[in-house]
Structure formats: structure tokens, C-alpha cells
C-alpha positions, 0 to 999 in steps of 0.5 A: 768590632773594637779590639777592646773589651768592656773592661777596657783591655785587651785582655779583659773579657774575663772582667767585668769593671775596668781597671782603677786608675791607680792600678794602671798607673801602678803596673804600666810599663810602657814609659820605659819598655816602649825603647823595646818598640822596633824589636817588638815590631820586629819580632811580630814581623817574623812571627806572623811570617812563620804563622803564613808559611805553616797556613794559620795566616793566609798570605794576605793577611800576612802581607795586611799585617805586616803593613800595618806594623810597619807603618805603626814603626814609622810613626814611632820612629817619627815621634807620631805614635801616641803611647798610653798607660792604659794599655799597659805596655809596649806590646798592647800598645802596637797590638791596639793600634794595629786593630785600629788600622787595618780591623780584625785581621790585626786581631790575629796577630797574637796567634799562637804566642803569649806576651811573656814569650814576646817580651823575653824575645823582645828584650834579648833581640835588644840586648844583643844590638846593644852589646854590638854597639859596646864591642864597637866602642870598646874596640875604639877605646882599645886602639887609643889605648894601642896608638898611646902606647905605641907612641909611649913605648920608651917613656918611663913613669914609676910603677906602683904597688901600695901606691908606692913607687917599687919598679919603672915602667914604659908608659905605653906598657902601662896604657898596655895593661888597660888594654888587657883589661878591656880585651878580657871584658869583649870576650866576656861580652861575646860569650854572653852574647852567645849564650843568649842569642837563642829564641823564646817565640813560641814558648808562649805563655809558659807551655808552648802552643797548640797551633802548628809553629814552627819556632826554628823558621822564626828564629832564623828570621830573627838571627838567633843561633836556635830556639831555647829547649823548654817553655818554662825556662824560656818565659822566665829567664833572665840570666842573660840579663844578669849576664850582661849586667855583670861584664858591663860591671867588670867593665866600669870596674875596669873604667873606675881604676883607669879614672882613679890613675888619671885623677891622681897622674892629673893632680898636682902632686902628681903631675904626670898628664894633662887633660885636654880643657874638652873634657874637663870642668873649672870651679865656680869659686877657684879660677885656678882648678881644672877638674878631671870631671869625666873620670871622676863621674865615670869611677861615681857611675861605676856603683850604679851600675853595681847596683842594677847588677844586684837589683836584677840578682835580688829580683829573681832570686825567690821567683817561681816558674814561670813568669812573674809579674815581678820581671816588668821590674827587670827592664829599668836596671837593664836599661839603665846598665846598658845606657850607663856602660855604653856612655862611658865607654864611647867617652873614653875612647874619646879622653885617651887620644885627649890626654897629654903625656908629661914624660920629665915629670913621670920621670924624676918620679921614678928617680926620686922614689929609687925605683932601680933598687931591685935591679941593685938587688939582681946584680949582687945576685949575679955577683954571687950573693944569695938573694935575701942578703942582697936584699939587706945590704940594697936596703941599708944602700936606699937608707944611705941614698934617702939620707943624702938626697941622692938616686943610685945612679948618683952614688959614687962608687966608693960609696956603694962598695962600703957595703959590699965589695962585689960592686964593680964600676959595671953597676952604673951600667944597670942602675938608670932608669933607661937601663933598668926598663930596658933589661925586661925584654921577655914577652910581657915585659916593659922593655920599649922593644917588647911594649912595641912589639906587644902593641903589635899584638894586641892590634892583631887581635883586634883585628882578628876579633872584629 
């Protein structure tokens, strides 16, 4: 007997006339779900398992069963599987193809579950290998960042706020704050992770299965922790799909101001770094331009990825329990999240160790934008001197050190105490550069023995963490 109805699926004995080709056009799915095909194959695995150990299968048909799907695995694998719009999706896909193969035993496969339940497991078995993968290469990403800034630890480039220069800082205590970054949004990844890794099988359509399953036996197949508590809610959920989309947001929010410091260090006008010529592009017209292309694109993907964040928010905002057709449409923003995310990830793990520090230049940088002045305004402090009146007299030094074209350091003494008697000779001790990162030896600071010692650290708890 074929698998198909008169109607032509496998769902139509309950219609008469067959589907109009734009209706199959309109609501196929498997041009995009079919990357689901080795966890659905999977998932049917230790579904008909389970149905063979409570006694609705019989071991042989168990064993038929389970040939026959990974055969049909093979051939996906191998580019050999014909898919078709006409069966709507990647589960009718396998089912159809699996009756074909080995006849009415394939038939049984579907027994005691519902596609709604198949696809939320489905899609949570593929999330969570693909969030394993992004760990991996965000701890690749994260040990560049530790290597550079071990390396970089005594390298001074003016620290910003406003985009103006305000204190100088350790290059690798820079390349330490993007550490952080990227460390909060593993955790983040971890919980969802975690949040999610329980099983919908069994749910069914939306109201569980009168057949005697039993949903635990196929969840540790699986590798989930446990099984979710109500069919309703197991069928139509999809928070962990907005879940993720959002770390993977933080993410390339993270990765788009990283882009945005590289394209400026990379400028011209900047001149703090170079990007090794692999992962940069010239211009047609302008021989002279080499273009930071991957951060650029990276900073442009970050929207997308916004975007799939509030594509999957606005599709399950007015949806009603259970499941609605509408979810087909959480795939693609899904997908699209994960390939975007992960993409831009494994090549910034790949830039970090290919960018070239220009230390002269971060440095006279900081000099000329008078980045010790706090350290001038610290010391009168300790002279004594209350705070906001140290404040005025520095500021009335940087207008007399702006005017001459000259950094603090570079002022004589005679100068400096035409405006406050409580400078000593000492002061020049304070006022270099070097002087100044190094007096901020508190843990967090960007004197080089705490970068190092940071650094240290964080490479701990990356090990600690994988």
C-alpha cells in the first residue's frame, strides 16, 4: 500500500482533492528545514527505541525501522536524497521515503507523536549542537584576545571617553575589556543552553498520547536533562529560540564596537594598527586604500541579526496555545541568527592574532592629548588640596600646556608652580605616561603587572570553563 493518500499526502485522508500547487509552494518548508534532517533522523531514532522497549514495536520492526532511517541519513549526507515541496517539510520528507523503503513497517514510525512535537525537538537538538560549536569558537576568540594582551601588557594607547583622549591605558588591558565582553556572552549562552535542553517528544500534538511512552527513555537518548512539564507549552514554545537570538545579538553588538575601535585604530588619522593584507580588500578606483572589510561587515551583519531577534518577538507575540502554523516562520530568522553569529565569530578569532600593534603611534597619541592631567589633579590632592580646586588650577595648567604645544611632562617647573606653589620636582615622577599606567596596580587596573596578572586569569577561567 503507498504511504500517500488519494489526496496525495500523508496527512490527507481527510480530503478529497489534492492540494493547489500554489498552496504547496506557499506553505513548503523543506528548502529550509531539511538542515534539520540529521537531528530529525535522530530524534525518530530514540523515538521508535522507546516504542520497542514499552512493547508498541516489536524489536524487529525496531531494528527495520532504524535501518531504513539511517540509510535515508546516508543518502542526505551524500547529497542522494531527492527532497520535494509536495511533501511539504523535512519530516514528510523521511517518513515518505521510509515507507517506500522498507513498506508498511515505516508506516509505524509516527506512532504515539505529532509533527508539532517532532520539530520543537527537532529544532532544540539542533540548537544545542550549534551553541556548542559557538562556545568553541568564542573560546578561540577569547585566547587571541589573552595571547594579545599578554604580549601587550606594557604598550600605552590613550583611553577614550567621548571619543576624546581622558586617561592612558595598557593595550592588552584594552584587548582585556573585550575579553569580558565575550566571557559574559558564553555565560549567557550557557544558560540558555540549559534552559533548553529538556525534550518535547511526547507532547504530541498538543495533549500527550494515549499510547504507553515513555518520554524520559527518549530523553536520555537524546541528551536532554529532562522532558518539558506540559504538552501545551511543549509544542508551542519558542523562547528558547528568542533566547538565543538574543545572546547571539549581545554578541554582535559586542563584535560591532570591537569593529568600530579597529576601523578607527586602522585610519589614517588613527594610526594605531594594522590589518594583516588576509583580511583586508583595496578599492577599484584607489590603489592606495586597504579597506578593514571584516570588521566593517561584521558592525553591517550586527542589524541582521537584530532583525531576526525581532522578527522571532513579533511572530510569537499574538499567537495562541498550542501550535500555529505561523512557527514554520521561526526557522529562517533562527538560521539565519546562528549562521550569521557563528560566521562572525570563527573570523575574529581568525583577525585578533592578524592585526599588528603600532605602539609609537598609540603613544604619542596619548601624549599629545595630555592624558596624565588626572594624575596632575591626584597629586595636588595629596599635597593637600581639595579636589575641585585641584581641578581648576590643572585645567588652567592643560590651557597653558595646549598653548605652548608642549605635554605636562614637558613643562618646567618654574611653570608649573606659577599656579600652585605645592608642585615639587617630585611631580615629573607622576606625569609620564609610563608612570601614570603603572600607579593603577589595584586588581582591574591597567598597570602592565595587573594586565598580566588579569590575563592569567582570564585564562583560568577559560579553562575552567571548557
Amino acid at each position: 500500500m503507498s504511504a500517500f493518500s488519494e489526496s496525495g499526502k500523508l496527512w490527507g485522508g481527510r480530503f478529497s482533492a489534492s492540494t493547489d500547487e500554489l498552496v504547496e509552494e506557499f506553505t513548503a518548508s523543506v528548502d529550509f528545514d531539511k538542515r534539520l534532517a540529521a537531528c530529525d533522523i535522530d530524534g525518530s531514532i530514540a523515538h521508535v527505541t522507546m516504542l520497542a522497549r514499552v512493547g508498541t514495536l516489536t524489536e524487529a520492526e525496531r531494528d527495520q525501522i532504524i535501518k531504513g532511517l539511517k540509510d535515508i541519513g546516508t543518502d542526505i549526507a551524500r547529497g542522494e536524497f531527492a527532497w520535494s515541496n509536495a511533501l511539504e517539510d523535512v519530516h514528510m520528507n523521511i517518513e515518505a521515503r521510509l515507507a517506500e523503503r522498507i513498506g508498511d513497517v515505516g508506516k509505524k514510525l509516527h506512532t504515539g507523536r505529532s509533527r508539532n512535537d517532532q520539530i520543537a525537538t527537532d529544532i532544540r537538538l539542533y540548537l544545542r549542537n550549534e551553541i556548542d560549536e559557538l562556545t568553541v569558537d568564542l573560546d578561540r576568540m577569547m585566547t587571541a584576545l589573552v595571547d594579545v594582551a599578554e604580549r601587550e601588557a606594557d604598550t600605552i594607547i590613550p583611553g577614550f571617553t567621548h571619543l576624546q583622549t581622558a586617561q592612558p591605558v595598557s593595550f592588552g588591558h584594552h584587548m582585556l575589556a573585550w575579553f569580558e565582553m565575550l566571557y559574559r556572552d558564553r555565560s549567557r549562552l550557557v544558560d540558555c543552553r540549559r534552559r533548553m535542553n529538556v525534550s518535547p517528544l511526547g507532547a504530541a500534538a498538543l495533549a500527550g498520547t494515549r499510547f504507553p511512552i515513555d518520554r524520559y527513555d527518549s530523553a536520555e537518548q537524546l541528551g536532554f536533562d529532562g522532558i518539558c512539564e506540559n504538552s501545551l507549552d511543549a509544542v508551542s514554545d519558542r523562547d528558547f529560540a528568542i533566547e538565543f537570538s538574543s545572546c547571539a545579538s549581545l554578541i554582535m553588538m559586542h563584535l560591532s564596537r570591537m569593529s568600530e575601535e579597529l576601523v578607527l585604530w586602522m585610519s589614517q588619522q588613527f594610526g594605531f594598527i594594522d590589518i594583516d593584507d588576509a583580511f583586508c580588500t583595496g578599492s577599484s578606483i584607489m590603489p592606495q586604500k586597504k579597506n578593514p572589510d571584516i570588521p566593517e561587515l561584521v558592525r553591517g551583519k550586527t542589524g541582521r541579526v537584530y532583525g531576526d531577534l525581532m522578527a522571532l518577538l513579533t511572530l510569537m507575540k499574538a499567537q495562541p496555545l498550542a501550535y500555529n502554523r505561523d512557527n514554520q516562520e521561526d526557522k529562517e530568522p533562527l538560521f539565519d541568527a546562528i549562521d550569521t553569529v557563528r560566521a562572525s565569530v570563527k573570523i575574529y578569532a581568525a583577525l585578533i592574532p592578524a592585526i599588528t600593534v603600532k605602539p609609537d603611534a598609540m603613544r604619542e597619541a596619548a601624549r599629545r592629548g595630555l592624558a596624565t592631567a588626572t594624575d596632575l589633579a591626584d597629586y595636588l590632592v595629596e599635597k593637600g588640596i581639595a579636589f575641585r580646586d585641584a581641578h581648576a588650577i590643572v585645567g588652567q595648567i592643560v590651557s597653558h600646556a595646549l598653548a605652548a604645544g608642549k605635554d605636562l611632562v614637558d613643562l618646567p617647573l618654574a611653570e608649573l608652580r606659577q599656579y600652585c606653589s605645592a608642585i615639587d620636582e617630585d611631580i615629573f615622577d607622576q606625569l609620564s605616561l609610563e608612570a601614570s599606567v603603572a600607579a593603577r596596580r589595584h586588581p582591574g587596573g591597567t598597570a602592565p603587572d595587573q594586565v598580566r596578572a588579569a590575563a592569567r586569569r582570564a585564562r583560568e577561567r577559560l579553562q575552567n570553563t571548557t
